[in-house]
Each structure stands twice: as C-alpha cells, then as structure tokens.
N, C-alpha and C positions, 0 to 999 in steps of 0.2 A: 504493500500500500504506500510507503511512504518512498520508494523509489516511482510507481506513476503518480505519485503527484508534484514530486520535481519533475519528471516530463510533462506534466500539465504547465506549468510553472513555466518550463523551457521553451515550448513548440511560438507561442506568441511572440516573444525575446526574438527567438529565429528570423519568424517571419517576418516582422515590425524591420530586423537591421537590411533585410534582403529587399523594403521595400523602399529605404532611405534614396535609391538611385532613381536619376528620372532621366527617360528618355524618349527619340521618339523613333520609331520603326527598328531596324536589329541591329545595332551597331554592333562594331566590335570595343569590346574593354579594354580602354589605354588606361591603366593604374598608375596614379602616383604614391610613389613610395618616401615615408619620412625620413627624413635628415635630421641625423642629431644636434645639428649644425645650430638649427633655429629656423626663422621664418624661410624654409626653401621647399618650392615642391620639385619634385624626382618624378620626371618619367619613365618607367622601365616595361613594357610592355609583356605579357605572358610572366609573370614573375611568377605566379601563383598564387602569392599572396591576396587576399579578397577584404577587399575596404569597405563600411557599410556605405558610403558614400562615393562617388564617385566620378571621373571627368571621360565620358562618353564619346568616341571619335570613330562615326558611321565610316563606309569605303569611300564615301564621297567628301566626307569632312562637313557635313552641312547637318541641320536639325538636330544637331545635341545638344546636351545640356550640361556645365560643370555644378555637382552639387558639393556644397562644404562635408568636409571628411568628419565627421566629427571619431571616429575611434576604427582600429583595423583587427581584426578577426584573430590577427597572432599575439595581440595585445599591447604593440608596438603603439608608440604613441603619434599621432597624426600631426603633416606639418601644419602648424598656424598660417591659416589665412590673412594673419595682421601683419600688418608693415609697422615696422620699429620709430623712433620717432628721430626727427630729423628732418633736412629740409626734401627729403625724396620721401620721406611718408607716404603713401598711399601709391606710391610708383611700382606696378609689376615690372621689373625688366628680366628677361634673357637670356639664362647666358649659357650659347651651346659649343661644348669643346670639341672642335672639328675631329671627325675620323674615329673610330675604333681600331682595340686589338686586331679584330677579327673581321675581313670586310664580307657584305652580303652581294654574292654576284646576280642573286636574284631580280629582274629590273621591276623599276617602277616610273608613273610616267612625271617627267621633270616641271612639267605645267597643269593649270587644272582645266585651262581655259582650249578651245576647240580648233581644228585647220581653218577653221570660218574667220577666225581673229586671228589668228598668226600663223600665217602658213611655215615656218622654219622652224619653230619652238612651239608645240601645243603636247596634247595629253595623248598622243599618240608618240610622241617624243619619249621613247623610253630609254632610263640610264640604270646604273648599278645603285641597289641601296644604298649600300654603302662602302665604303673603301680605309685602305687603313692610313694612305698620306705617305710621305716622303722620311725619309731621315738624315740626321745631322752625317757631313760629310769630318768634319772633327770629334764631336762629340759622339757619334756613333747611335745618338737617343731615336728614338722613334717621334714622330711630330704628333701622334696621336700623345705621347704622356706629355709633352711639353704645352700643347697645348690644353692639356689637363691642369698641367699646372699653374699658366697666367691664370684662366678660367678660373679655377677655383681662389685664386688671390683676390681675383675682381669680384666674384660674386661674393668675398668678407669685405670689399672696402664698399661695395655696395650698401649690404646690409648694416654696414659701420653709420650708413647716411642715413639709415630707416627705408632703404626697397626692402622691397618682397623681390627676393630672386627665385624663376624659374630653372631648374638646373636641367641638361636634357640627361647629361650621365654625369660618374659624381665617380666613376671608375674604369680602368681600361678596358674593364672586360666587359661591358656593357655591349647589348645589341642591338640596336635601334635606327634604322632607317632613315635619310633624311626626311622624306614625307612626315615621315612620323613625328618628327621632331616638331616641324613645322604647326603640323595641328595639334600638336601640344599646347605650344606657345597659346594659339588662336584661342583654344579651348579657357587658359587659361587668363583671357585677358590682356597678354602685355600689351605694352606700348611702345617696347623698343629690345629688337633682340641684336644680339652683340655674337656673331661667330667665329672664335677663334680657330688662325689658321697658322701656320705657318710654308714658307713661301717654297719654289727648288726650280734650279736652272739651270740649263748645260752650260753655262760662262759661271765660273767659278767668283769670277766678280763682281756679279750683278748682286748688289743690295738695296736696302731700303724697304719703306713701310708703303702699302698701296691699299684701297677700300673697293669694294665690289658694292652695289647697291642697284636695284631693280631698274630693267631698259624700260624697251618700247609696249610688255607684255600683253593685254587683249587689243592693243589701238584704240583702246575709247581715251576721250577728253582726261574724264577722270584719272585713268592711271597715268597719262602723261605731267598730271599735275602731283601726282604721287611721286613719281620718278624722278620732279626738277625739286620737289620739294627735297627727299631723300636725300639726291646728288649735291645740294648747297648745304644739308648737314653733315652728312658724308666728310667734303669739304673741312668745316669747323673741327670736326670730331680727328681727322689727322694731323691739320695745324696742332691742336693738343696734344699730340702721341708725341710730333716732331719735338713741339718744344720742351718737352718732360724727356725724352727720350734721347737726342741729340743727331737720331736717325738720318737716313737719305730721305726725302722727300718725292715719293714717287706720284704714282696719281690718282685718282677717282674714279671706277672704273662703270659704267654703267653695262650690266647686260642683263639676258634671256636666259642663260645658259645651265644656273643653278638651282637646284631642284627647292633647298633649303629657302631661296627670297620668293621662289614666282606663289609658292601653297602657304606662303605669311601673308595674312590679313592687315599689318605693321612693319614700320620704317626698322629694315632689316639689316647692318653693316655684316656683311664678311670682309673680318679684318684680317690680314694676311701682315703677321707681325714683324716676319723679315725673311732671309733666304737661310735655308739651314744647307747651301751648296757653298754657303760664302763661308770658308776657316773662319774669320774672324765673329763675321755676326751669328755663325751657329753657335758658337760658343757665349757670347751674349745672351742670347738666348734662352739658354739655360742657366744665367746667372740670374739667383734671387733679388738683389740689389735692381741690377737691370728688368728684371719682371716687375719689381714695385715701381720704378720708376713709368713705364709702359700702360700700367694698370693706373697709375696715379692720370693719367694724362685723358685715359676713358672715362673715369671720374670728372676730371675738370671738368668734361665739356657737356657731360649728364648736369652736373652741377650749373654753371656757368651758362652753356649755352642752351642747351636741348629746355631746360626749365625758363630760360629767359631771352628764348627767341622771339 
C-alpha cells in the first residue's frame, strides 16, 4: 500500500515536468545544458539529458518556442535566464567557438532562403556540418581548442559586464552543426553573436585580424539594410580588436558563403582572430596575455559602440 501510493504521488510530478515544454508541430529537441559557470546556456544536442523545460528547434527553425528551464531530470541545476548587473544587463550575446574535435561530413544546406532569391547561395547549397579548422604551424594546437579558448575568456569578461552568454560548446568534444548553432542563438534571443575563428594561408606571412558579416542573402531591401548595417559594425568592432591588440588590420568581409551568419536571425561577426600559418602570430595566439588583450577589444566595442551607436 504504501509503495502505490508514492506512485500515486509520483505519476502527476511526471506528467506536470513533461508538460512544462511548448511547442508547435514535431520538432526536434535542441537541449540546453547548464554551466556551472553562471548565467550561460549550453547547446549540446542528443545529450540525453531531459530538461523539464525547454528551447525547441523544428527542421525548418520556424514555430518554436524557448520555455525557461526551471530544473533538469538529472538534478543538475538549470542555467539562469538573468543577466548579471552591469551596463550589458539584459544583453543575450553569442558566443560560438569555431570548429570541433570531431568534424561532421554529413551536409547540410548553408542558407534557409530558396534559388528564387539567390540563385548561387540558397538551401539547396549544401556544405559539411561541421569541420575541425586548421592548426598552428609553431604551436602545433588545433584552432578548434584555441579558439575554445578566447571564447571562453570572452564569454567571462562578458558576463563580468552583466550579459547573459549563449555558449554553442563549452568543450572540444562537442558535436554540433553549424545550423544548429545558429538556431540556437535564434531560439534563444540574442542580439549579437561573436564566432571565433582563427585564420591559415599558404604564404606563411600573411597576418592580421579580418571580420566576415552577412552579403547580398535573399535580395530583398531589408537584408541589404541588415548587411550595410552589420558591415559598419563589423567595421567598429575591429578598429577595437586592432587597437587593444596591436594587430594587422585587414578587412571587413561581407559574404553568402557561411552557413553559421545566413540561419542567424542577428548581427553575426565571424571573427577570424589571426593566421595560425604565421610562426609568429600562431604563437600569439595562444598567449593568454594576448587572448585578454583581443577579448578586451570585443568588449570595448559591445560596451562603447554596439550599446551607443
């Protein structure tokens, strides 16, 4: 007796957490997983792990819904939806560290938009999920951990300011799509995602910092005013790198071609933080010193310009 009436006890508990999600038609479950870090959500897809809450992201990325986590089934504790206080309060941003251990050769398609709107770049344009990126020609690192590790510097001097940071992975071994990435971000609001990259060239001399930000993408009015918009903070946001950094000043790149800016709903940098083909700046690179300085410079212009443009 006293064992079914804890199952009486239990079955409504069940039901009640399984109905916390809301969606609409059959998506598939993009889980965010908590960081002990503090205010950061973790997208990690198929983890297993089951939240009663959750950020829903259909095949097409459209009609979901993100619901607040309040508590996760393995008992772990759920990231905070609040932003810290500071003058970036209430700011989601960003921040996805280019490339994985592990790349997915499986394709997916690099735009969401149709051959009717861009006949050279549409959703028939298929690439590799994901890839793992280049490595240091001195240092011998992989560009996937290094750029694990600005990212992760940036997304604490962030939250240092009161954002809320998006993390896409928080680990090498992470598997996760760029699409995926992308409607993460969407799902969750931001208003500004930051992708670390780092850069590789057959001229062993080629250095410097350069920004990718969204082309010509469906032809309509609106995104070309997205894209001039983009391209002049773009702009600002390396002037800061350059002058915190002491870098080459390369340039502002606009295009069609990456999967990660055309399935953002938001003003997306891929920043490409320098060439790990170059002896000297791969090694840079991987100096902590020179990472806070780089990281300080994306700050500035979150602080300084993106809030008081």
């Amino acid at each position: 007796m006293r064992r079914f009436f804890l199952l009486v006890l239990l079955v409504p508990v069940l039901l009640l957490s399984s109905c916390v999600m809301s969606n609409v038609g059959a998506p598939t479950a993009a889980p965010f997983t908590p960081d002990p870090s503090g205010n950061v959500a973790v997208f990690t897809p198929d983890t297993g792990v089951t939240p009663d809450g959750n950020a829903t992201v259909p095949a097409d990325g459209t009609n979901s819904v993100v619901t607040p986590i309040d508590s996760w089934t393995d008992g772990t504790p759920a990231p905070t939806s609040q932003s810290g206080s500071g003058p970036l309060s209430g700011l989601v941003i960003c921040v996805d560290a280019g490339h994985q251990e592990t790349g997915l050769t499986e394709k997916e398609p690099c735009a969401p938009w149709g051959p009717e709107a861009n006949s050279k770049v549409n959703n028939t344009t298929m690439k590799a999920k994901a890839t793992s990126g280049t490595s240091g020609v001195s240092t011998k690192k992989t560009e996937y951990a290094v750029n694990l590790e600005i990212a992760l510097k940036l997304r604490d001097a962030l939250e240092a300011k009161g954002a809320t940071v998006v993390m896409c992975r928080i680990d090498n071994s992470s598997s996760i799509s760029n699409r995926e990435r992308a409607l993460m971000a969407n799902e969750a609001k931001t208003v500004l995602t930051f992708n670390i990259h780092c850069n590789g060239s057959d001229n062993s001399s080629v250095s410097g910092v350069e920004i990718y930000v969204r082309g010509t993408g469906d032809n309509t009015s609106e995104y070309a005013e997205r894209s001039k918009t983009d391209a002049a903070l773009g702009q600002k946001l390396l002037d800061r790198i350059i002058a915190a950094t002491g870098a080459k000043k390369r340039n502002v790149n606009k295009s069609d071609s990456y999967t990660g800016i055309n399935w953002r709903d938001h003003t997306t940098f891929i920043v490409e933080c320098g060439f790990m083909s170059n002896p000297e700046e791969d090694v840079l690179l991987s100096t902590p010193e020179y990472q806070d300085k780089f990281v300080s410079g994306i700050v500035k212009f979150v602080t300084d310009d993106y809030l008081n443009g």
